[in-house]
N, CA, C and O of each residue as an XYZ file, in Angstrom:
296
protein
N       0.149      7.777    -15.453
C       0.360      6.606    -14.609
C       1.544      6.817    -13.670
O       1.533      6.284    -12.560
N       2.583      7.588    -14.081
C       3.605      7.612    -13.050
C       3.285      8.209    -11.776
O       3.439      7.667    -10.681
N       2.714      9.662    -12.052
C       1.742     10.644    -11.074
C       1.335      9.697    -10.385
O       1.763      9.797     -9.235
N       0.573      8.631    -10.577
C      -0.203      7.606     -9.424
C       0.809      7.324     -9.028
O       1.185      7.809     -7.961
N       1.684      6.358     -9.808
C       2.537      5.402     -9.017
C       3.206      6.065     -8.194
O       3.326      5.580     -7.069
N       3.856      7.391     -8.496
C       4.748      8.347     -7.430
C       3.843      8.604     -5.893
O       4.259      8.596     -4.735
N       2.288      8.854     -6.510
C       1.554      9.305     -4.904
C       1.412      8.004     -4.186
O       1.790      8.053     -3.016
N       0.935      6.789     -4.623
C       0.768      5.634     -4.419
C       2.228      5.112     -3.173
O       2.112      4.743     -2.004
N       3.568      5.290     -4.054
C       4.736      5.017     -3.167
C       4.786      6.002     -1.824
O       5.093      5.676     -0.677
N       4.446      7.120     -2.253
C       4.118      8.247     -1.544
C       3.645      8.062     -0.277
O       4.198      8.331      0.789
N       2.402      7.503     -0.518
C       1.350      7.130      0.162
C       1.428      6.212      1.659
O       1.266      6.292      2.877
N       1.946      4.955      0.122
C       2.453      3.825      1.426
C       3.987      4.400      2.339
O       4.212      4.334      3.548
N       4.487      4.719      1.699
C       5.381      5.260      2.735
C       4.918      6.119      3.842
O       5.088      5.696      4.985
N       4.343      7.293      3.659
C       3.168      7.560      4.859
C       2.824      7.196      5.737
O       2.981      7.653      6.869
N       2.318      6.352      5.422
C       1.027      5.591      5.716
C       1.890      4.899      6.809
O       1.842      5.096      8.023
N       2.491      4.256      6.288
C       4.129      3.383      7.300
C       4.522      3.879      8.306
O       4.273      3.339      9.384
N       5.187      4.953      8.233
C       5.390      6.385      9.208
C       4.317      6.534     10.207
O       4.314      6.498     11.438
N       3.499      6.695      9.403
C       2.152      6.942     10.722
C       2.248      5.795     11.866
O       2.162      6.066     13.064
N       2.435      4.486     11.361
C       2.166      3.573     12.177
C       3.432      3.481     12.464
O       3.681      2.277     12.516
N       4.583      4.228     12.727
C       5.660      3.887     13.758
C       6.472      3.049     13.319
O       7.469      2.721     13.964
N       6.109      2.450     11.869
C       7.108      1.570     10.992
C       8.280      2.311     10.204
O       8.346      3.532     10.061
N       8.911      1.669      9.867
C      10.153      2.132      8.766
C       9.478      2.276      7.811
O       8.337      1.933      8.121
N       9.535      2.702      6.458
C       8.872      2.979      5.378
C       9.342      1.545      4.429
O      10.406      0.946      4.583
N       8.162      1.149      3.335
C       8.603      0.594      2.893
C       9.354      0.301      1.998
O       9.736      1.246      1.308
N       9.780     -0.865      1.704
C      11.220     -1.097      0.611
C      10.525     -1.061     -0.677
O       9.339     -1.364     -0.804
N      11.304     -0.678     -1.643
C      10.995     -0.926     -2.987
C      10.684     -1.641     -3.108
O       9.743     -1.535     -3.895
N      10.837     -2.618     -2.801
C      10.396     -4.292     -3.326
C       9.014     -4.198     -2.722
O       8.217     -4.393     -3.640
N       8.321     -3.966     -1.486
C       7.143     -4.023     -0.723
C       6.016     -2.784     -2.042
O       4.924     -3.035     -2.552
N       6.715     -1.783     -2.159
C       6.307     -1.048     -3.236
C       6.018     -1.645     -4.308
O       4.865     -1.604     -4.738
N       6.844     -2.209     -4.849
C       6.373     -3.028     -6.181
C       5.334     -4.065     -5.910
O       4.640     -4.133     -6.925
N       5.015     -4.694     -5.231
C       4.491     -5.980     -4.825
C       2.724     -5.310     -4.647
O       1.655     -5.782     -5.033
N       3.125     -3.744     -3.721
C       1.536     -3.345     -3.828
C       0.662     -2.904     -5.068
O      -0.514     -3.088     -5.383
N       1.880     -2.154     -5.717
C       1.544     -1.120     -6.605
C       0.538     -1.772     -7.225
O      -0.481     -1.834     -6.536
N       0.456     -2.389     -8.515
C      -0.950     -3.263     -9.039
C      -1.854     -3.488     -8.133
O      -2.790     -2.850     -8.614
N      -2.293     -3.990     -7.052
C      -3.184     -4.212     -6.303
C      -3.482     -2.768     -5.714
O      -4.633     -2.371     -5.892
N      -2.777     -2.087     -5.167
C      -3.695     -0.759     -4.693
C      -4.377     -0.051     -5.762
O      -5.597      0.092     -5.690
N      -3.687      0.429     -6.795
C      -3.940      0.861     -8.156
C      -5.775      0.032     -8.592
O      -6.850      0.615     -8.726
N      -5.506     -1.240     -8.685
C      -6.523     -1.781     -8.488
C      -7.980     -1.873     -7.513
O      -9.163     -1.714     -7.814
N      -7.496     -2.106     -6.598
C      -8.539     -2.097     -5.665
C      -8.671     -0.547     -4.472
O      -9.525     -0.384     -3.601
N      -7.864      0.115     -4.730
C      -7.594      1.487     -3.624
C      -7.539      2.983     -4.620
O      -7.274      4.105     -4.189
N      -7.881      2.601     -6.104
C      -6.984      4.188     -6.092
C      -7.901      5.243     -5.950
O      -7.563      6.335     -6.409
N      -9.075      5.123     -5.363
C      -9.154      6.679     -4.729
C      -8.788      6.722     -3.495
O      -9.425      7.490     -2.774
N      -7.840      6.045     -2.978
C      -7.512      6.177     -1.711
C      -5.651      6.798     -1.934
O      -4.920      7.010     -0.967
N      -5.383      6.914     -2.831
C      -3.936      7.174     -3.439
C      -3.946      8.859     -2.927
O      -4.895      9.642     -2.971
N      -2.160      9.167     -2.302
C      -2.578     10.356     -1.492
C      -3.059     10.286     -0.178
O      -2.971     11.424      0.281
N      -3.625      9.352      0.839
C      -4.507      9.802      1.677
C      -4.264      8.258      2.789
O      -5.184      7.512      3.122
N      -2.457      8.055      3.286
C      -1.919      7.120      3.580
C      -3.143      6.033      4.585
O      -3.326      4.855      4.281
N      -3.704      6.562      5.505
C      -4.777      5.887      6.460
C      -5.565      5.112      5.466
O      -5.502      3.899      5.262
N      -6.397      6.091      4.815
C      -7.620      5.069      3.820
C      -6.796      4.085      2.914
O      -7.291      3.016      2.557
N      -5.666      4.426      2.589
C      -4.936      3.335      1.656
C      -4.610      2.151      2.253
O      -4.629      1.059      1.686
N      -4.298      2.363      3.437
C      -3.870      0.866      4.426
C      -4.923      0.314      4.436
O      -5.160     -0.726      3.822
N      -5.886      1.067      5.294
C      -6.828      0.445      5.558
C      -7.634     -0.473      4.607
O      -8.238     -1.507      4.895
N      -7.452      0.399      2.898
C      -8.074     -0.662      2.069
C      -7.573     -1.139      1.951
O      -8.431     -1.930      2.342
N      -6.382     -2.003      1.638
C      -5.204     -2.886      1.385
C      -6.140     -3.765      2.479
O      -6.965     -4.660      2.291
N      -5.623     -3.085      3.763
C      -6.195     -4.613      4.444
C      -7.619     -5.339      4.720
O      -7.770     -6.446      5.238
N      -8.924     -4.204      4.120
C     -10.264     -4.931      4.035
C      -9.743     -5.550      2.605
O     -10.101     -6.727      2.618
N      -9.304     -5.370      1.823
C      -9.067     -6.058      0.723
C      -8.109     -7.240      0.606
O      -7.867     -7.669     -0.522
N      -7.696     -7.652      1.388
C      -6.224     -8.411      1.736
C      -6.985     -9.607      1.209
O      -6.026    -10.044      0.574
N      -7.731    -10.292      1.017
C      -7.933    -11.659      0.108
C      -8.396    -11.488     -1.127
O      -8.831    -12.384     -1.851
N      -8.306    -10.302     -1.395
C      -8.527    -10.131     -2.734
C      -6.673     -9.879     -3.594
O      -6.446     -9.782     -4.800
N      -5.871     -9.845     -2.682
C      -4.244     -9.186     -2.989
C      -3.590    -10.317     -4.071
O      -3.816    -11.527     -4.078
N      -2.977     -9.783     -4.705
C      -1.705    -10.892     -4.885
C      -1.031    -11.335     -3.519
O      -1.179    -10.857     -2.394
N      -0.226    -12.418     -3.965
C       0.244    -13.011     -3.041
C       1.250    -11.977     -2.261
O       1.125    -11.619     -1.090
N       2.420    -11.525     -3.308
C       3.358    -10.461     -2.826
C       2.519     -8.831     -1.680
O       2.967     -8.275     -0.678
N       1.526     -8.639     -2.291
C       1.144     -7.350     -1.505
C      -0.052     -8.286     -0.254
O      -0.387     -7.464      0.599
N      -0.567     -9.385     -0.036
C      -0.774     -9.967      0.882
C       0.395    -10.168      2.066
O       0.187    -10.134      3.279
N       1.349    -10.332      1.569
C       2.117    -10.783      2.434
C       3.068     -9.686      3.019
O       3.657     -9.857      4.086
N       3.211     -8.319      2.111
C       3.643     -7.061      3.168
C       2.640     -6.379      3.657
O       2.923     -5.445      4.406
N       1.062     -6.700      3.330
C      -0.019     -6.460      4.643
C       0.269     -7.295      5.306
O       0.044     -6.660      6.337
N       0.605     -8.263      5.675
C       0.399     -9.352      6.901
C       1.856     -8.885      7.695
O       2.193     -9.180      8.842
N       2.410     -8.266      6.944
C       4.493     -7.730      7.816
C       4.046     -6.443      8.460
O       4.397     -6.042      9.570
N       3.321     -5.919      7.716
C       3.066     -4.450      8.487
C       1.734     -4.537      9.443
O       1.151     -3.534      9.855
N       1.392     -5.705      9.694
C       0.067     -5.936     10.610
C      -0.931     -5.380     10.644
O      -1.534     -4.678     11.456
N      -1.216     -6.080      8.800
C      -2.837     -5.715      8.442
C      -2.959     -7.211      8.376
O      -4.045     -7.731      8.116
């Protein structure tokens, strides 16, 4: 489980970068982690497909990882 969680932080940080953002905070990390894990993890590793599911998935989120898709403009 850590292996995920490490590529997962990994990931979204990436993923962040790509889009010209700052990477995210620990706290934005914690808030996804359960929900990507959940609804994304074969997308773990592979920053584009991970956003992207986060945000076809965004009403399926907790509230916390809804709401740093909606900061990072998913």
């Amino acid at each position: 489980m850590h292996v995920a969680a490490a590529a997962l932080i990994l990931s979204l940080a990436a993923g962040s970068l790509a889009q010209a953002q700052s990477g995210p905070t620990p706290q934005e990390q914690m808030a996804c982690r359960s929900d990507a894990g959940k609804f994304c993890a074969e997308h773990i590793g592979k920053p584009p497909q991970m956003n992207a599911c986060l945000k076809a998935n965004k009403t399926k989120l907790s509230d916390g990882c809804r709401k740093v898709v909606e900061s990072r403009g998913g």
